[in-house]
C-alpha positions as CSV (number, residue, x, y, z in Angstrom):
1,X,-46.6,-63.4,-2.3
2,X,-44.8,-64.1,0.8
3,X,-41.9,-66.0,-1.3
4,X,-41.7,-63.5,-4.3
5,X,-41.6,-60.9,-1.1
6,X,-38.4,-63.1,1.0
7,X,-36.4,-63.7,-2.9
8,X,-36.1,-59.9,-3.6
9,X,-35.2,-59.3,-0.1
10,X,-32.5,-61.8,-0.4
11,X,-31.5,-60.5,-3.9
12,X,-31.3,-56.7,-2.2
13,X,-28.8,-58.5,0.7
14,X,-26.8,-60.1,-1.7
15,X,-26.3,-57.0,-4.2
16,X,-25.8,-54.8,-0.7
17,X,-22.7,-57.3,0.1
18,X,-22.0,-57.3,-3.5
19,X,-21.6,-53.7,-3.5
20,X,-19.8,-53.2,-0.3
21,X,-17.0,-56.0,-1.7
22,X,-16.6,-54.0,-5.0
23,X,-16.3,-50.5,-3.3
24,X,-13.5,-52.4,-0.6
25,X,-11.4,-53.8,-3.7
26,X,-12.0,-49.9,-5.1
27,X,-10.7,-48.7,-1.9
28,X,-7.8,-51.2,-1.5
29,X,-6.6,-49.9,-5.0
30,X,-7.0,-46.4,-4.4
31,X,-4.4,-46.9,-0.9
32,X,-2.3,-49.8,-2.5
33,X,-1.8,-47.0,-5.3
34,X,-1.2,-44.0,-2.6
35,X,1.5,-46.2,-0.6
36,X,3.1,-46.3,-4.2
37,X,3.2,-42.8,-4.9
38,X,4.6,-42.1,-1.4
39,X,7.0,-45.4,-1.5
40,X,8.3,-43.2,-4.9
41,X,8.4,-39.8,-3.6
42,X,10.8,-40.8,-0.3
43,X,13.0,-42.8,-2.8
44,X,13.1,-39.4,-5.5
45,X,13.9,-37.4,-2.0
46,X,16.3,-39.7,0.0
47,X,19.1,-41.3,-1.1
48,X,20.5,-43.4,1.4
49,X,19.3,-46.7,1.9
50,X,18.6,-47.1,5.1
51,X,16.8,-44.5,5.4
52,X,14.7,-45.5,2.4
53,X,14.2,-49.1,4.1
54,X,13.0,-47.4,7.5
55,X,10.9,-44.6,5.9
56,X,9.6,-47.7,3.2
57,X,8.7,-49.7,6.4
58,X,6.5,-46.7,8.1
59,X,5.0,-45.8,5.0
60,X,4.0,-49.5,4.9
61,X,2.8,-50.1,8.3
62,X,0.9,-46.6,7.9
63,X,-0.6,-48.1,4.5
64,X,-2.1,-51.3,6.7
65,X,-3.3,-49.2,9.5
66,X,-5.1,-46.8,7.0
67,X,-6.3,-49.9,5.1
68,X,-7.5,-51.5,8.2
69,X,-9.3,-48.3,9.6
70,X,-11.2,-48.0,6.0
71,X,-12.8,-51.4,5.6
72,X,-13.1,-51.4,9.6
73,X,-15.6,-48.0,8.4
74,X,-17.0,-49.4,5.2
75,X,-18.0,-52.5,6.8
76,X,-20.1,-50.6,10.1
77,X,-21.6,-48.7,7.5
78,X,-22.8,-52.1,5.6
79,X,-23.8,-53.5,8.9
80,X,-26.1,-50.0,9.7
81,X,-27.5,-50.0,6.1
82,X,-27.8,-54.1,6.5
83,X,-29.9,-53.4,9.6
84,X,-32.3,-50.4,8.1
85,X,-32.9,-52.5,4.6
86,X,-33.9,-55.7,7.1
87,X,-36.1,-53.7,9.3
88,X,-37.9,-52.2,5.9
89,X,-38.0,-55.3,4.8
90,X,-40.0,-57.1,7.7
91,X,-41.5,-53.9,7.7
92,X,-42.9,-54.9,4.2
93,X,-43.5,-59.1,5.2
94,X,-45.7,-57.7,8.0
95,X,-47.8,-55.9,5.6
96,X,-48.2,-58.1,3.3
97,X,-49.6,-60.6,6.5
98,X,-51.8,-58.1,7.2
99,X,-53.0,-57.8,3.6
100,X,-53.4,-61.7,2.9
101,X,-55.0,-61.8,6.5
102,X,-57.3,-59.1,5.3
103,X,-58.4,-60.4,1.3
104,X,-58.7,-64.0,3.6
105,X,-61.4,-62.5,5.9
106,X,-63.2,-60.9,2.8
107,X,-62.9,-64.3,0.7
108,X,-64.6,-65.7,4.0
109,X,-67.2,-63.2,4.5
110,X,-68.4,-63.5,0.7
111,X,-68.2,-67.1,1.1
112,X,-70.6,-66.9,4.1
113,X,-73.1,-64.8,2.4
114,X,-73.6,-66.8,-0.7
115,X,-74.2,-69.8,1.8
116,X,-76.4,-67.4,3.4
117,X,-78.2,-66.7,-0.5
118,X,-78.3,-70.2,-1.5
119,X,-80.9,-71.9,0.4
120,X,-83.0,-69.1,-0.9
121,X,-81.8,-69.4,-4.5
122,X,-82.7,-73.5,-4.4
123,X,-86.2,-72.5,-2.8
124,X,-86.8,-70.2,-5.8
125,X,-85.5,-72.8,-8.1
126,X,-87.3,-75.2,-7.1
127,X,-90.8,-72.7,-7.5
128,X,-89.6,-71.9,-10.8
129,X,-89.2,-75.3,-11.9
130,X,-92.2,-76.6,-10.5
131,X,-94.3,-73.6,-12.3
132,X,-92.8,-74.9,-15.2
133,X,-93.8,-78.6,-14.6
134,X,-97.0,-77.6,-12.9
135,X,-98.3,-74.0,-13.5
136,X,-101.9,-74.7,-11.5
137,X,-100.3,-76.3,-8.5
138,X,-97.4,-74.0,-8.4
139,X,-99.6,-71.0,-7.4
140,X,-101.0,-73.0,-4.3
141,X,-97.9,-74.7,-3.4
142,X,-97.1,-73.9,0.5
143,X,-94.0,-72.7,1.7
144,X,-93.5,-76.3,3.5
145,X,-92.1,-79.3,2.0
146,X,-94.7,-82.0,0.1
147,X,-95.5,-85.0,1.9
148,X,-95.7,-86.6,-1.5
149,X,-91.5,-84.7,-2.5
150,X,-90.7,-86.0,1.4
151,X,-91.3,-89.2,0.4
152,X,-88.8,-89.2,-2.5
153,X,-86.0,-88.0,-1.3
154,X,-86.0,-90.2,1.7
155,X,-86.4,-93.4,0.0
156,X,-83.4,-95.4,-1.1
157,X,-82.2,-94.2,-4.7
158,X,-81.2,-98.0,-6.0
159,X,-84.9,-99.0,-5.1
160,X,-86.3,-96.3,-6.7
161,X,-84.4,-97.0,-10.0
162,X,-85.2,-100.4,-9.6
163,X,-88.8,-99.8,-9.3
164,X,-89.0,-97.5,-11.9
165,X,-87.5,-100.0,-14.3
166,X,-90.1,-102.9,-12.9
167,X,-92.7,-100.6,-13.7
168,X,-91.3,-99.8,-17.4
169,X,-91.5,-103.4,-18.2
């Protein structure tokens, strides 16, 4: 959850930076086409050419300051949105912490109280079996282990098998 969370955070970054680079070309081609129109409206208006070539170079230099002011603004405001998007988004990671931490402690807590249910369940298994196998005995059986059941389980499976084959034969 945590990946699929970190991959569309860096897909919203990337399409932020995307954005910001498609609105500066925009922006460059909206001035670059300005600086035109005046560059052409000082040449319709003034015929000599010194004075064209000064005027050109100020409306030139006033093109690169504009220019430089405008992607100077567009990129503080990508670095203030950039900031707010990566706060939501750790915003976001810190939830979903929270929410893993969270299903983890209930995964645990059921866990712990079928553990808890299980030695009972085998007990009643075992009763029901046993009624099964032996319906008179099962009524008396005490709550406490059979010597004879003890017995069995604590001796050695292999000689068990092996016994039981010896007394097959």
């Amino acid at each position: 959850m945590m990946e699929l969370a970190r991959e569309k955070q860096a897909a919203e970054l990337k399409t932020l930076k995307e954005t910001l680079e498609t609105d500066t070309k925009e922006m460059k081609k909206k001035l670059e086409a300005k600086r035109l129109e005046r560059i052409q409206a000082m040449v319709k208006v003034t015929s000599d050419k010194m004075a064209q070539e000064r005027l050109k170079r100020e409306i030139n230099n006033s093109h690169i300051q504009e220019v430089v002011q405008v992607i100077k603004q567009m990129t503080e405001s990508l670095e203030k949105h950039q900031e707010k998007l990566e706060e939501k988004q750790a915003a976001c990671l810190e939830q979903i912490r929270e929410m893993e931490k969270q299903f983890q402690q209930e995964a645990l807590a059921e866990y712990e109280a079928r553990m808890k249910g299980l030695e009972a369940e085998v007990k009643e298994s075992v009763r029901a079996c046993l009624r099964g196998c032996f319906p008179s005995e099962a009524k008396d059986m005490p709550e406490r282990p059979c010597e004879a059941f003890r017995e069995l389980c604590e001796q050695d499976p292999l000689a068990a098998k092996a016994g039981a084959q010896e007394s097959r034969l």
